[in-house]
Biopython code that builds the backbone (N, CA, C, O; Angstrom):
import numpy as np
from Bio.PDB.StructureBuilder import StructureBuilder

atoms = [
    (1, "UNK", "N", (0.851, -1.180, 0.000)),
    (1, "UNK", "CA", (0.000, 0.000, 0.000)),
    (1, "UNK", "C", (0.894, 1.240, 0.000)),
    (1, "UNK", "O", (1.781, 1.331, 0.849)),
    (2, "UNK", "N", (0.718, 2.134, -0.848)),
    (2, "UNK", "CA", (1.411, 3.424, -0.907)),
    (2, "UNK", "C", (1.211, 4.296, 0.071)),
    (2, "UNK", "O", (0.217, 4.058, 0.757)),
    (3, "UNK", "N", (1.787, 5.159, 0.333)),
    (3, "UNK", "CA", (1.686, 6.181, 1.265)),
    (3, "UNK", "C", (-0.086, 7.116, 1.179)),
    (3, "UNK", "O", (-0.985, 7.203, 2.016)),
    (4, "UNK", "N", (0.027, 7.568, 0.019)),
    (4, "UNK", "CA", (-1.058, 7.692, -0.662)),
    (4, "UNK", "C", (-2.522, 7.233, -0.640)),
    (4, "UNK", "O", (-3.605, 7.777, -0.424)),
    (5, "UNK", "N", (-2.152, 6.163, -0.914)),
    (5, "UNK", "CA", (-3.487, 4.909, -0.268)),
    (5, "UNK", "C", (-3.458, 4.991, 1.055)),
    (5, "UNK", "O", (-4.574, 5.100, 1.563)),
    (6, "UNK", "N", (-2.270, 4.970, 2.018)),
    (6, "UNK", "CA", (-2.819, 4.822, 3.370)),
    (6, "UNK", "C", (-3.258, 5.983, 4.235)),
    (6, "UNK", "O", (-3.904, 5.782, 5.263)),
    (7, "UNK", "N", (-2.876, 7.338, 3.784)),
    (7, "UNK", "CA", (-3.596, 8.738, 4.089)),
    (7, "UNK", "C", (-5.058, 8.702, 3.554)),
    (7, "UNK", "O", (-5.949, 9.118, 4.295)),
    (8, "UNK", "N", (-5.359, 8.232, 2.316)),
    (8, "UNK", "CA", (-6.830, 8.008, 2.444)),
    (8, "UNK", "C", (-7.901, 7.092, 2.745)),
    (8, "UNK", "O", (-9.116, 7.286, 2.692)),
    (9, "UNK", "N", (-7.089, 5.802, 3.152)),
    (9, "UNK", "CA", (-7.597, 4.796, 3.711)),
    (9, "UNK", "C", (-7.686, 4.883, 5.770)),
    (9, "UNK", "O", (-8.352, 4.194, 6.542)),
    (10, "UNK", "N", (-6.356, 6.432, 6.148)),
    (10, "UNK", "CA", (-6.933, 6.689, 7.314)),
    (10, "UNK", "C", (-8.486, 7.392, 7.580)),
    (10, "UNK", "O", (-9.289, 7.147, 8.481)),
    (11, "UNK", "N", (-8.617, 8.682, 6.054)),
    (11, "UNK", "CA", (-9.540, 9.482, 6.143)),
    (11, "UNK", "C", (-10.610, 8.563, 6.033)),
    (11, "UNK", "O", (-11.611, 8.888, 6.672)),
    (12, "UNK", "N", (-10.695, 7.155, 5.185)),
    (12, "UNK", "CA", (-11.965, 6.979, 5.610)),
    (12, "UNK", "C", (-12.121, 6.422, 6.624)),
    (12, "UNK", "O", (-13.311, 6.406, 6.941)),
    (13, "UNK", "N", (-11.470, 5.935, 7.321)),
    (13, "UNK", "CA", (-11.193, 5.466, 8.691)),
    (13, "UNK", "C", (-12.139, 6.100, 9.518)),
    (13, "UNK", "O", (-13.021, 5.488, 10.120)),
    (14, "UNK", "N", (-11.917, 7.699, 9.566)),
    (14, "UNK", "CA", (-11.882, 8.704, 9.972)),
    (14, "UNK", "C", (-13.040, 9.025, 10.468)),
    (14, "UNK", "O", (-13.509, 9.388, 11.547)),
    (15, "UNK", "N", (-13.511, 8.717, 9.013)),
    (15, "UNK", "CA", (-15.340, 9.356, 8.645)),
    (15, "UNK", "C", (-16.043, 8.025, 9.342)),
    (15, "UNK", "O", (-17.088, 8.199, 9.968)),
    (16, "UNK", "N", (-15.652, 7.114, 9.269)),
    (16, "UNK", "CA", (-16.691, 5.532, 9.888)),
    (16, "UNK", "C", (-16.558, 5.846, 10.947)),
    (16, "UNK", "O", (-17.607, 5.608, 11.546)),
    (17, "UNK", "N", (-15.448, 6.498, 11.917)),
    (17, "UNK", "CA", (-15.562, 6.439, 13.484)),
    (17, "UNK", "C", (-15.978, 7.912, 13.692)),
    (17, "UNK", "O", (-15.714, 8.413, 14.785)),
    (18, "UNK", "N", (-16.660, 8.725, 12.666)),
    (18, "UNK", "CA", (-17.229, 10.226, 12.898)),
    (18, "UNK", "C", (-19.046, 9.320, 12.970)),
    (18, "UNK", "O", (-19.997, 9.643, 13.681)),
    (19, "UNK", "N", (-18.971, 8.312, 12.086)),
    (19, "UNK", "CA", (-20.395, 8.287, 11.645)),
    (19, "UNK", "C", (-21.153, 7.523, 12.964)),
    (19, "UNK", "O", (-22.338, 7.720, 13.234)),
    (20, "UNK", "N", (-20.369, 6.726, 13.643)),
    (20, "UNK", "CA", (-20.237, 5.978, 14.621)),
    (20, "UNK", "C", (-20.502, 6.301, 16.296)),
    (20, "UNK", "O", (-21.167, 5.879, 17.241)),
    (21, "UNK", "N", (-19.377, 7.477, 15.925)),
    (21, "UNK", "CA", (-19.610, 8.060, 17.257)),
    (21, "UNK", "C", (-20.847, 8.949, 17.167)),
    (21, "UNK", "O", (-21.542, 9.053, 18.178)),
    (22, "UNK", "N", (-21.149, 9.524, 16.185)),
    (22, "UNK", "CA", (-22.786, 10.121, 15.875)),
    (22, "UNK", "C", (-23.767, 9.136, 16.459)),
    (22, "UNK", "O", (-24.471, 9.334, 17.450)),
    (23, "UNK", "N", (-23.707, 7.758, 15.515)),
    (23, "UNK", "CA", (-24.736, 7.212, 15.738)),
    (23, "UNK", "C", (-24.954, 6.638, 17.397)),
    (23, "UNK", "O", (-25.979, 6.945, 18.005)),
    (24, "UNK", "N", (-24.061, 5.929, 17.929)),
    (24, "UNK", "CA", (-23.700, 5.766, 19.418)),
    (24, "UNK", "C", (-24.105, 7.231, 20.410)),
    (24, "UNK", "O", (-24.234, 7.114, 21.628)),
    (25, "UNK", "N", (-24.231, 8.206, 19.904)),
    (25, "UNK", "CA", (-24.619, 9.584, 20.732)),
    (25, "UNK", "C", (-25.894, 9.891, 20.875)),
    (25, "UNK", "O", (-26.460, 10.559, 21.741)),
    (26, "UNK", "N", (-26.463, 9.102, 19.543)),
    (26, "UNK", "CA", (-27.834, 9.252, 19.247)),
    (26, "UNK", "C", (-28.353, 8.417, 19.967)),
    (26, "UNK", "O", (-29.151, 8.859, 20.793)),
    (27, "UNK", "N", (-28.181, 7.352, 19.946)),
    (27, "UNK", "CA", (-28.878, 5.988, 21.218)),
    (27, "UNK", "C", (-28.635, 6.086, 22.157)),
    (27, "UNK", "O", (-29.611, 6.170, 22.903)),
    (28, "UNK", "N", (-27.539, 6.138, 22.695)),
    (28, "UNK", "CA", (-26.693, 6.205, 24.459)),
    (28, "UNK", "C", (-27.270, 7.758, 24.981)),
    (28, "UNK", "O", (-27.739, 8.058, 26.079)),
    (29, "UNK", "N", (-27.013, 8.767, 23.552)),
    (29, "UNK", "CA", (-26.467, 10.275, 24.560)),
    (29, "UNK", "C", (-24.759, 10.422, 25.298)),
    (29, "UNK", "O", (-23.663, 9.864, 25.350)),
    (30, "UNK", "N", (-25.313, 11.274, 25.641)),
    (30, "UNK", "CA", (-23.124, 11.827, 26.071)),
    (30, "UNK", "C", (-23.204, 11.147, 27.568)),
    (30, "UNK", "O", (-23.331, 11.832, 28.583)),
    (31, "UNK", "N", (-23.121, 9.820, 27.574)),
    (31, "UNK", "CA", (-22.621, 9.440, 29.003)),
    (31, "UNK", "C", (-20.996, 9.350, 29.155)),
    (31, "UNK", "O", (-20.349, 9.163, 30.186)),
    (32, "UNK", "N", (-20.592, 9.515, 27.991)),
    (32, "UNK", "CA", (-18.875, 9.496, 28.472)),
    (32, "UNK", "C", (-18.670, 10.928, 28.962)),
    (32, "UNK", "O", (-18.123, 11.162, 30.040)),
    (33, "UNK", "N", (-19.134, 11.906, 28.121)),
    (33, "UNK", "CA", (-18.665, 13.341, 28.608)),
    (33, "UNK", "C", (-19.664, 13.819, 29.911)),
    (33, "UNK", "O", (-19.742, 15.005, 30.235)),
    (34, "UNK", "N", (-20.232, 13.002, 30.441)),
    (34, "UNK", "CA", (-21.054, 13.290, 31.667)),
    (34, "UNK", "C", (-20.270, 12.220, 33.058)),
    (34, "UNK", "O", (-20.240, 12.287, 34.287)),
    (35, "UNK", "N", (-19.694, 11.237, 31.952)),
    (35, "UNK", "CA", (-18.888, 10.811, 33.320)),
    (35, "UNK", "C", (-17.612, 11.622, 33.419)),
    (35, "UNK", "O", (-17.178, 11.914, 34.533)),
    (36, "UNK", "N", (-17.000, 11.995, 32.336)),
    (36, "UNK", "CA", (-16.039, 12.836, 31.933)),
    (36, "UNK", "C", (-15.864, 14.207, 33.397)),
    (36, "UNK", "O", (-15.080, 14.604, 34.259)),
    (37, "UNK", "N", (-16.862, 14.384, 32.975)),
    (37, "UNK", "CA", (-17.631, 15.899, 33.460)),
    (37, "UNK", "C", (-17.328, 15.834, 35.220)),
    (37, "UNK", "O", (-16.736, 16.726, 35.827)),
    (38, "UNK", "N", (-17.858, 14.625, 35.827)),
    (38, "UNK", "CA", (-18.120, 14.166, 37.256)),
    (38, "UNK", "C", (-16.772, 13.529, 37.587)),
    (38, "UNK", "O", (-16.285, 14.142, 38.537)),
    (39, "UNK", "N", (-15.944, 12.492, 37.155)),
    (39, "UNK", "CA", (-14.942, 11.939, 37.774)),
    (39, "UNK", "C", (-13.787, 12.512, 37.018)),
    (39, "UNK", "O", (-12.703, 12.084, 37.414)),
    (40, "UNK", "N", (-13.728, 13.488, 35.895)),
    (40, "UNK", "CA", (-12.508, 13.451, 35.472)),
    (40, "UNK", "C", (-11.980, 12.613, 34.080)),
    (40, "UNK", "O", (-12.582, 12.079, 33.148)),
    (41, "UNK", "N", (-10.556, 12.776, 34.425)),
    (41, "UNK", "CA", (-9.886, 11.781, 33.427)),
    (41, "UNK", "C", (-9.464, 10.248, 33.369)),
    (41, "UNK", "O", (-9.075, 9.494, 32.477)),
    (42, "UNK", "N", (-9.801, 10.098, 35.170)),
    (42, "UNK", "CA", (-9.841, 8.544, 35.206)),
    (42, "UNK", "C", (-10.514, 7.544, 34.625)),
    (42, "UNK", "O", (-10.062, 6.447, 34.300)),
    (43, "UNK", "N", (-12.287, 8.199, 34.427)),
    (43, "UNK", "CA", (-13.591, 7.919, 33.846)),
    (43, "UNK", "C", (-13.030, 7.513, 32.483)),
    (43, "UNK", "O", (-13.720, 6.637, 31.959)),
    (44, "UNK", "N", (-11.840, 7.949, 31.666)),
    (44, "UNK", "CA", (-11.407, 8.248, 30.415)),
    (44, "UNK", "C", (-10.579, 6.596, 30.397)),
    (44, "UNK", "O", (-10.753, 5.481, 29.903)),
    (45, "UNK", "N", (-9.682, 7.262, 31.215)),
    (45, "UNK", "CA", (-8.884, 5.571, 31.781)),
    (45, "UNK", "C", (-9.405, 4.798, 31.724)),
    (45, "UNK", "O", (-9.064, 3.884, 30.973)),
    (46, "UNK", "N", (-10.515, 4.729, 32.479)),
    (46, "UNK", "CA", (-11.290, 3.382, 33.281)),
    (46, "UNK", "C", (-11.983, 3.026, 31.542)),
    (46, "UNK", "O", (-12.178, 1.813, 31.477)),
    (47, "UNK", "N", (-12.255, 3.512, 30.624)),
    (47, "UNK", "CA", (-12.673, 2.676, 29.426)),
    (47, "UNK", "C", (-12.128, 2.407, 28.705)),
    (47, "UNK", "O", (-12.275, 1.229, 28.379)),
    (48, "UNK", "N", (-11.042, 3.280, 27.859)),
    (48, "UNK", "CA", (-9.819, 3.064, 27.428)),
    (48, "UNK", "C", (-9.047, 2.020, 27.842)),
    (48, "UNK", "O", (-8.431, 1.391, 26.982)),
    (49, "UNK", "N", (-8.911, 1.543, 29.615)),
    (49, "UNK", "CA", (-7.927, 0.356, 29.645)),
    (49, "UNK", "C", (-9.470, -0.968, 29.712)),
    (49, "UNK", "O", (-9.098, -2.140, 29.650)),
    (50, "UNK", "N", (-10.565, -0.809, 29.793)),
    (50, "UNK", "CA", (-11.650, -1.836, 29.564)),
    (50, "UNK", "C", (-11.228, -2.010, 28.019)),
    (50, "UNK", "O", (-10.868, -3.175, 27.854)),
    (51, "UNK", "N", (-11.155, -1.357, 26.983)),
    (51, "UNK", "CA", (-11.227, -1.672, 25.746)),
    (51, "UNK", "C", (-9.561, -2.537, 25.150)),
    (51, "UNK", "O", (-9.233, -3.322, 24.260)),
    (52, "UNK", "N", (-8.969, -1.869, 26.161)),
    (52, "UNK", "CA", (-7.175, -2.470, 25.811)),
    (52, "UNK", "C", (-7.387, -3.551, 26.637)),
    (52, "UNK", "O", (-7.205, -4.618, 26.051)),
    (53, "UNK", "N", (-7.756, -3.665, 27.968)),
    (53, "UNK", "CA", (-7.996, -5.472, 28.472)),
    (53, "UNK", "C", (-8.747, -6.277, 27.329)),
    (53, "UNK", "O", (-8.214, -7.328, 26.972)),
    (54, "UNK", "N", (-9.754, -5.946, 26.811)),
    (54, "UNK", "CA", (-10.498, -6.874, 25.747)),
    (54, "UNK", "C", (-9.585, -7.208, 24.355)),
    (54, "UNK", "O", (-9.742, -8.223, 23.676)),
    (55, "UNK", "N", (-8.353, -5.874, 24.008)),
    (55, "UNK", "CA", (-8.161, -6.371, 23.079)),
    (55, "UNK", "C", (-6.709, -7.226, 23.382)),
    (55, "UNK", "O", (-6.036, -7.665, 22.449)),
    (56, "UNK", "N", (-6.438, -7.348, 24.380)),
    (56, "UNK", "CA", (-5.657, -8.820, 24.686)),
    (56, "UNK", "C", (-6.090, -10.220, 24.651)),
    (56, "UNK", "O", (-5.581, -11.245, 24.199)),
    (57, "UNK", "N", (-7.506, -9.877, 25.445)),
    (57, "UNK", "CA", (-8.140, -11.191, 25.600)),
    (57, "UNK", "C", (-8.422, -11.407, 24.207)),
    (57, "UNK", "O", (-8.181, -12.599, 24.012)),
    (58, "UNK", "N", (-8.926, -10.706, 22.805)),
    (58, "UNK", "CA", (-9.490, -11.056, 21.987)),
    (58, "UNK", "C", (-7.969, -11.679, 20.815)),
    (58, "UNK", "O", (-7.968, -12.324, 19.766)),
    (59, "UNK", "N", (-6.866, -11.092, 21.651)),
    (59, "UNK", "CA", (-5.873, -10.847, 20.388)),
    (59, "UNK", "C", (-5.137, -12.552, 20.865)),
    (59, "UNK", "O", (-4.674, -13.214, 19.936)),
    (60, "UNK", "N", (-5.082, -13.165, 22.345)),
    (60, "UNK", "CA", (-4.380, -14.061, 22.981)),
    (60, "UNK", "C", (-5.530, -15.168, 22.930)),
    (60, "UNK", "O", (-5.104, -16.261, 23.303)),
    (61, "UNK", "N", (-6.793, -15.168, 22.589)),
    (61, "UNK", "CA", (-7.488, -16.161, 23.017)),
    (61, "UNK", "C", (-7.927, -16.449, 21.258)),
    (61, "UNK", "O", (-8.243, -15.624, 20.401)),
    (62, "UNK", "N", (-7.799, -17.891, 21.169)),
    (62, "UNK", "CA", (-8.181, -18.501, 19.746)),
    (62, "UNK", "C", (-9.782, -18.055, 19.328)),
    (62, "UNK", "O", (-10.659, -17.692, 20.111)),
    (63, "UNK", "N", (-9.863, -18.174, 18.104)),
    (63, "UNK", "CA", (-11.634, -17.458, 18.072)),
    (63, "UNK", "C", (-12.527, -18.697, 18.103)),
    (63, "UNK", "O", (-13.681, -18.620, 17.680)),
    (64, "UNK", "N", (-12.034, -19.835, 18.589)),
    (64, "UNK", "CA", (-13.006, -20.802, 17.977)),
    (64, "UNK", "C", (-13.111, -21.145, 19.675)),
    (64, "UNK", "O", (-13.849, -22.069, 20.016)),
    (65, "UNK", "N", (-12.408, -20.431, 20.641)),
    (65, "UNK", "CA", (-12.579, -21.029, 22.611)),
    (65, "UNK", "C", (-13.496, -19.550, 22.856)),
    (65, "UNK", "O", (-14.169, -19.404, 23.876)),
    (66, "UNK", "N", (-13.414, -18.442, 21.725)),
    (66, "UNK", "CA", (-14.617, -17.419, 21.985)),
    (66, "UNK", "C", (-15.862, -17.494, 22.573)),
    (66, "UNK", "O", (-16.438, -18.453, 22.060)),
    (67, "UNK", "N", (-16.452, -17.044, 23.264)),
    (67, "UNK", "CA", (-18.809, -17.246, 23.391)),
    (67, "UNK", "C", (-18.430, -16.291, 22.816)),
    (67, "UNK", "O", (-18.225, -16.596, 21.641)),
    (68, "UNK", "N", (-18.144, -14.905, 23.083)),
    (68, "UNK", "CA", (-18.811, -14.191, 22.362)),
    (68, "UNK", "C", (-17.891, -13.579, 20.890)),
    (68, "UNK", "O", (-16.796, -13.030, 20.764)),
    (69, "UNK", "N", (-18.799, -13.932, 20.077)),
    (69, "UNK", "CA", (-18.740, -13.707, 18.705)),
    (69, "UNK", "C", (-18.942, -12.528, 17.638)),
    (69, "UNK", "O", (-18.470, -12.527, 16.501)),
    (70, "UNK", "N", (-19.655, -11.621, 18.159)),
    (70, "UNK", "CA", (-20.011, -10.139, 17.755)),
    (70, "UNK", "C", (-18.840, -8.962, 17.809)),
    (70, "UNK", "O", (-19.064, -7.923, 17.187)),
    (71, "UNK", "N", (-17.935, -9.068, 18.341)),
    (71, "UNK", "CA", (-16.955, -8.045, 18.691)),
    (71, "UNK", "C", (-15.448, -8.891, 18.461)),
    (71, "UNK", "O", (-14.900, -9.733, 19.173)),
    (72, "UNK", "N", (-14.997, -8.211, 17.005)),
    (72, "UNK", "CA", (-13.556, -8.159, 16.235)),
    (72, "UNK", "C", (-12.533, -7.944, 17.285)),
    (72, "UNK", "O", (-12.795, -7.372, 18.343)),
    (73, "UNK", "N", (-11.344, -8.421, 16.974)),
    (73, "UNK", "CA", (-10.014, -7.053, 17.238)),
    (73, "UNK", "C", (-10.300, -5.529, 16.751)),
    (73, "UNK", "O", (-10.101, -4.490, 17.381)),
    (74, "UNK", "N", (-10.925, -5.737, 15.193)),
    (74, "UNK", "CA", (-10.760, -4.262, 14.446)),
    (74, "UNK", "C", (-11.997, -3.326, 15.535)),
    (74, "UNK", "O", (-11.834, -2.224, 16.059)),
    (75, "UNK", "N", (-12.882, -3.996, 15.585)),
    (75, "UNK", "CA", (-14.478, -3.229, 16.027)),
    (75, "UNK", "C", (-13.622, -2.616, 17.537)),
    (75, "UNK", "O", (-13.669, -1.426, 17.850)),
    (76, "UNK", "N", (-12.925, -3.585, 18.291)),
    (76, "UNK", "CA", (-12.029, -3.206, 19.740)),
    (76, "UNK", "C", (-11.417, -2.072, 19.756)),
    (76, "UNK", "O", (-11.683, -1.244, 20.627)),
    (77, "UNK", "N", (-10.392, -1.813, 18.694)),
    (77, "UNK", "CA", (-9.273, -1.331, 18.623)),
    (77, "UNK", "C", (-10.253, 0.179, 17.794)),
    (77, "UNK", "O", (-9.721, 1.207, 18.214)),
    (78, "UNK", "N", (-11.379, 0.510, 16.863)),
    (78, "UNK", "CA", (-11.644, 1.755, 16.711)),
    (78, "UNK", "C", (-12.796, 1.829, 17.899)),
    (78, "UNK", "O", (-13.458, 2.719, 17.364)),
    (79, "UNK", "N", (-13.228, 1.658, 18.628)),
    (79, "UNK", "CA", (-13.865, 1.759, 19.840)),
    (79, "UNK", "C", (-12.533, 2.698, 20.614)),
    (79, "UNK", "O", (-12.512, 3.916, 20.788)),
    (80, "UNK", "N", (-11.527, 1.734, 20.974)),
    (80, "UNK", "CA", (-10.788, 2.213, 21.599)),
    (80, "UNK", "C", (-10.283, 4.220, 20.831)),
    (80, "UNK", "O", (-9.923, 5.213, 21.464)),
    (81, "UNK", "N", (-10.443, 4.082, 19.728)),
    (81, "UNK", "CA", (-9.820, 5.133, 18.858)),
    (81, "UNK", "C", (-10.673, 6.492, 19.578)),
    (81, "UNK", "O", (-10.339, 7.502, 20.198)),
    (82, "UNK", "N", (-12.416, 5.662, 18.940)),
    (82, "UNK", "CA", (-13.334, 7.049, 19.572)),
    (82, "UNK", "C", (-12.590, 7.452, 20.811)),
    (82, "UNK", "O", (-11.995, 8.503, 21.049)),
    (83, "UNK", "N", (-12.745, 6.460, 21.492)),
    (83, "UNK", "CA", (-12.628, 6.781, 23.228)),
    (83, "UNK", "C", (-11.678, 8.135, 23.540)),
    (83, "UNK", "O", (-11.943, 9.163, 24.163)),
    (84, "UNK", "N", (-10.208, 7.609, 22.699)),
    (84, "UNK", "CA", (-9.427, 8.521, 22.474)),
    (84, "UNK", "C", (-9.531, 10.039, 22.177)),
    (84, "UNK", "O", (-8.958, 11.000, 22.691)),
    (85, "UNK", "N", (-10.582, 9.935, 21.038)),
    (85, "UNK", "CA", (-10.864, 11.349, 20.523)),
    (85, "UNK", "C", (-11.723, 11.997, 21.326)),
    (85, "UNK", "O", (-11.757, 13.219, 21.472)),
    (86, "UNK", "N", (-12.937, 10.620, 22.242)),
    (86, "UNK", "CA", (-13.477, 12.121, 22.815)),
    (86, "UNK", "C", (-13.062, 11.999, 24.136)),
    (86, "UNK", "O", (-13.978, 12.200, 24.934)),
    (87, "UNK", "N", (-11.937, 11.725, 24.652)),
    (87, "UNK", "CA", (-11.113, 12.339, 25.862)),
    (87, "UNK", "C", (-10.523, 13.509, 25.633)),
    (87, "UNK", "O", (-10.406, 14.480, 26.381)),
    (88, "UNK", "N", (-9.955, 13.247, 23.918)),
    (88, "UNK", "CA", (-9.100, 15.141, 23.794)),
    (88, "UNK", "C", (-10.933, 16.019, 23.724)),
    (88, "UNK", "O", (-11.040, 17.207, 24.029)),
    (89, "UNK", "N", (-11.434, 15.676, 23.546)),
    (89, "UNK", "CA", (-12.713, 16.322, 23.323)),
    (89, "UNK", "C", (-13.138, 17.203, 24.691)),
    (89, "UNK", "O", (-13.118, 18.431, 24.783)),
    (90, "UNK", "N", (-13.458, 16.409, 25.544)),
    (90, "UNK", "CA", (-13.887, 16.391, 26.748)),
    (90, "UNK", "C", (-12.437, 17.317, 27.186)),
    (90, "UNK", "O", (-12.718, 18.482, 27.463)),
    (91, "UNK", "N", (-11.169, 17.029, 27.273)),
    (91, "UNK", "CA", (-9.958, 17.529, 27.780)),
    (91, "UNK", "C", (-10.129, 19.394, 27.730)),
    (91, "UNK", "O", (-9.864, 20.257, 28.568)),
    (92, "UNK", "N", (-10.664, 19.456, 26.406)),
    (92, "UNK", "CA", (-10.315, 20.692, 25.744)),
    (92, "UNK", "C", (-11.673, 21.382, 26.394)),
    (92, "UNK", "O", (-11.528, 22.234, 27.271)),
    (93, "UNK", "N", (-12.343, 21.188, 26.167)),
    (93, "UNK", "CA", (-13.911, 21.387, 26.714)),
    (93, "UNK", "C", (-13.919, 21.763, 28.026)),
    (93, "UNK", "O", (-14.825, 22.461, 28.482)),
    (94, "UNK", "N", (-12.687, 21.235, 28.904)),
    (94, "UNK", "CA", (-12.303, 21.298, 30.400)),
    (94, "UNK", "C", (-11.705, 22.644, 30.815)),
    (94, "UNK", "O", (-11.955, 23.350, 31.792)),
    (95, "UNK", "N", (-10.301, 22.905, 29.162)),
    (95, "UNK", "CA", (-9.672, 23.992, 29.503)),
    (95, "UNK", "C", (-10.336, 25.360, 29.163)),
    (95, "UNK", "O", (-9.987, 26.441, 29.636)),
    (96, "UNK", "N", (-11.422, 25.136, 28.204)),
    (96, "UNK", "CA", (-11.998, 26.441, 27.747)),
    (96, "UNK", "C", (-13.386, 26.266, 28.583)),
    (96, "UNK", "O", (-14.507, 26.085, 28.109)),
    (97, "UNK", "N", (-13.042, 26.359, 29.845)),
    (97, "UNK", "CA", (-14.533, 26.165, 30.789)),
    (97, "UNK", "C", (-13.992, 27.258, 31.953)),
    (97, "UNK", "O", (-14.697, 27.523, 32.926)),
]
sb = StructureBuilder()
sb.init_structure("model")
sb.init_model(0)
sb.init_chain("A")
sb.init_seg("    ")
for serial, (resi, resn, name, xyz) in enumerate(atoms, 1):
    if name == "N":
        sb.init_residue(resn, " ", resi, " ")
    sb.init_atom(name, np.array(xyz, "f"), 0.0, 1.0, " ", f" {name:<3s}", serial, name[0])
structure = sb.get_structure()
């Protein structure tokens, strides 16, 4: 893959975890930036390392000793991505408050 290809294979990356975190905001609502809001940056931690514990278990454990079957490495690892973005989200939101 060229350099080329992989700058626009991040952007669409990009846009699936824009469309995502939309749609997840729309069903849930902002409970991350409301826990955000109340405990801080640990609240940030505390899901971020839930999503990095799963993607050990998912990355060290064979898929066929799996139950549950619905949730990838890939689906883990951009979960984990949002999480990321809306901690700087929430971060920034903190300093211009």
């Amino acid at each position: 893959m060229t350099r080329e290809q992989k700058v626009n294979r991040h952007l669409e990356i990009a846009k699936a975890l824009n469309q995502l975190y939309d749609s997840k905001g729309h069903d849930y609502g902002d409970s991350f930036g409301e826990t955000y809001q109340k405990l801080g940056i640990i609240s940030a931690l505390t899901r971020i390392s839930d999503k990095y514990n799963r993607l050990i278990s998912l990355a060290t454990k064979p898929e066929e000793e799996r139950k549950v079957k619905d949730e990838s490495i890939q689906d883990t690892l951009l979960d984990m991505a949002n999480y990321c973005i809306m901690t700087v989200i929430e971060m920034e939101a903190e300093r211009n408050d």
